[in-house]
N, C-alpha and C positions, 0 to 999 in steps of 0.2 A: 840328635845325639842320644846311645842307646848306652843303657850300664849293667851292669849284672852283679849282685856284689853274695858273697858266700865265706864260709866258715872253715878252718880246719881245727881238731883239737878243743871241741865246745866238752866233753865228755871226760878226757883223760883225768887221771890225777897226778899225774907229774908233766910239767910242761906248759906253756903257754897255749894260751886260745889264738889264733891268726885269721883276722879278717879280709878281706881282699875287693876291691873292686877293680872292675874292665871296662873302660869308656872307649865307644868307637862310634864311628857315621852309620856303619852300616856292617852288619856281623858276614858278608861275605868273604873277606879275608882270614877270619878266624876258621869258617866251613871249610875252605882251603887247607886250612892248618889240619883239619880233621879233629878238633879239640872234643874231649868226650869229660864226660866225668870223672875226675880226679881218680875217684876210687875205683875204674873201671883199666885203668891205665898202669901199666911197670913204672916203675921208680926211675927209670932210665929213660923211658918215653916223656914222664912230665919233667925232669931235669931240659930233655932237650926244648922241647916244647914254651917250657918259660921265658927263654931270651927272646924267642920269635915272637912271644904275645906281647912285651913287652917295645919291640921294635914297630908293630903297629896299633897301637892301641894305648891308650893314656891309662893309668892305672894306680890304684894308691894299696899300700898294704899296712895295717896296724898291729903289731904284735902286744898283745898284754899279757904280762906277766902272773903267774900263778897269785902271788899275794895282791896285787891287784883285783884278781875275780872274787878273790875272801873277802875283802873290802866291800866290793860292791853287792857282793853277795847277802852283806849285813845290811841292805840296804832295799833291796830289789831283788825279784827273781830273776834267773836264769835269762828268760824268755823278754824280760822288758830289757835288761841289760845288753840283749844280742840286738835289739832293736834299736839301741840308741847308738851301739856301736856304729851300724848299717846306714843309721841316718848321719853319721857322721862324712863318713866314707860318703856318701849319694850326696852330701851338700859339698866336699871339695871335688868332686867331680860334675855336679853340675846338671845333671840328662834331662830329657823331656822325658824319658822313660826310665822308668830303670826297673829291672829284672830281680829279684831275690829269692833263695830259698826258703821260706818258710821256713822259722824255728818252735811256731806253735802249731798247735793240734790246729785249729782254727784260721786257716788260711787268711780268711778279713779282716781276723783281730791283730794279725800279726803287720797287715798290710798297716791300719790306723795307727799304730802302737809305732811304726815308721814316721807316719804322714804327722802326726802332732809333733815330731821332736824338728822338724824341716821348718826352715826359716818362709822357705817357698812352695810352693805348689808343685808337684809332678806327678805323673802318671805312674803308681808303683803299680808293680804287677806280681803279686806273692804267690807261689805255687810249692805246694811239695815236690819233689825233687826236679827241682827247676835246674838244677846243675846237669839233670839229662834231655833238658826240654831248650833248651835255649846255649847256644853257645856262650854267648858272654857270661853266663855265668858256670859255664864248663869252664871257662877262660881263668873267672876269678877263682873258681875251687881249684885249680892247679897250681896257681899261684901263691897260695896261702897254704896248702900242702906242700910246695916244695919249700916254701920256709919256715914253717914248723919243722919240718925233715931237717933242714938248716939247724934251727932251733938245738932240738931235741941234740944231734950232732955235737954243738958246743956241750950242753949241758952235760952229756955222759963223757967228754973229757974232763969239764971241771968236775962231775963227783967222782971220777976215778973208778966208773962199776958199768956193767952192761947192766942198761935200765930197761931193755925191751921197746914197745910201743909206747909208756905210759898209761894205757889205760887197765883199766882193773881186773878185765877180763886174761890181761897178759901176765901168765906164771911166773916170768921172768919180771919181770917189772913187781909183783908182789915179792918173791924171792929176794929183789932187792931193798924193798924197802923194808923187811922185817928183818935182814941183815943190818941195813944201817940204822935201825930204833936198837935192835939186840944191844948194837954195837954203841953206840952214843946215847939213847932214852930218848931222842928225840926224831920228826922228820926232818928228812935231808931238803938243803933248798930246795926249790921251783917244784915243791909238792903242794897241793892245795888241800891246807889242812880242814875248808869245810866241807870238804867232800867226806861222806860217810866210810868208804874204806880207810881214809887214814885216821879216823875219829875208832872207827872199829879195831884196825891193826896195832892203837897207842893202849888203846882197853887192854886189849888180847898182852901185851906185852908187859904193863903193868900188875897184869893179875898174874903173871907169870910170875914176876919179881915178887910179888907178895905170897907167891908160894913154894918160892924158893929160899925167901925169909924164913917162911913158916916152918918149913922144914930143916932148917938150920940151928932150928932152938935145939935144947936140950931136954 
């Protein structure tokens, strides 16, 4: 038994992080499927793609929540925190191998950083862009993207705003969140407040109010 297990949403600041694993015998059936990297693929291609991976292949997915990664974040970096996720995922699945993308610079540390948090022994195989190297873990990065996609979908009905991609690079996703601080002083749910853009955007907004004060005197 072979696994693959990968990330969507490690980066954004509004949304959940979505981790994924793909257990199979043998990744012939998924080469069938033509499965590529998540990011390589239309919105429509990995919608479809999903049910089929999930019809032959056992699979687990964990979504955690933005205030959750704050949490752990007070706790652990980034880079151990994705690790221990991974090994979560790779101990209910079980494999003699299992596949992963790399989340640290350091391909080996990232593999150990696995390998300690396992009840059991298996053979991890840690690569940078392992989601283009290995199917099952093209597998799991499409599955964890399409449920962040998922995701993100609820969330921008419950805030009631087009939130864009969530990540920071996206205008529309900043647009929104300096609308809903203007608007309330505060961020909106499933924003991850220790990420430096929203530490930076609540700055920006409070020196605004304090100079908006300022200038209100007489």
């Amino acid at each position: 038994m072979i696994c693959g297990v990968d990330e969507a949403g490690r980066g954004p600041v509004i949304g959940p992080m979505v981790v994924a694993g793909v257990a199979i015998e043998s990744d012939a059936l998924l080469r069938k499927l033509n499965v590529r990297d998540s990011k390589k693929l239309t919105a429509e291609r990995r919608e479809a793609l999903a049910p089929e991976i999930r019809k032959v292949a056992s699979h687990e997915v964990h979504v955690i929540p933005a205030e959750n990664i704050d949490e752990m974040r007070a706790e652990m970096t980034l880079n151990e925190f994705e690790a221990q996720l991974f090994a979560t995922i790779i101990e209910q699945l079980h494999p003699e191998i299992a596949y992963v993308d790399s989340a640290d610079v350091d391909e080996f540390e990232f593999r150990r950083a696995i390998a300690r948090r396992l009840p059991f022994d298996v053979e991890i195989v840690s690569k940078h862009g392992a989601d283009d190297l290995f199917p099952v873990v093209s597998a799991a990065s499409i599955l964890a993207k399409v449920r962040r996609d998922d995701e993100m979908r609820r969330i921008e009905a419950e805030l009631g705003g087009k939130i864009g991609s969530g990540y920071s690079h996206d205008q529309e996703t900043i647009a929104f969140l300096e609308k809903w601080i203007h608007e309330k002083g505060s961020l909106p749910p499933h924003t991850r407040a220790s990420w430096d853009t929203s530490k930076r955007l609540l700055s920006a907004a409070g020196t605004r109010k304090l100079d908006e004060f300022g200038g209100a005197k007489p």
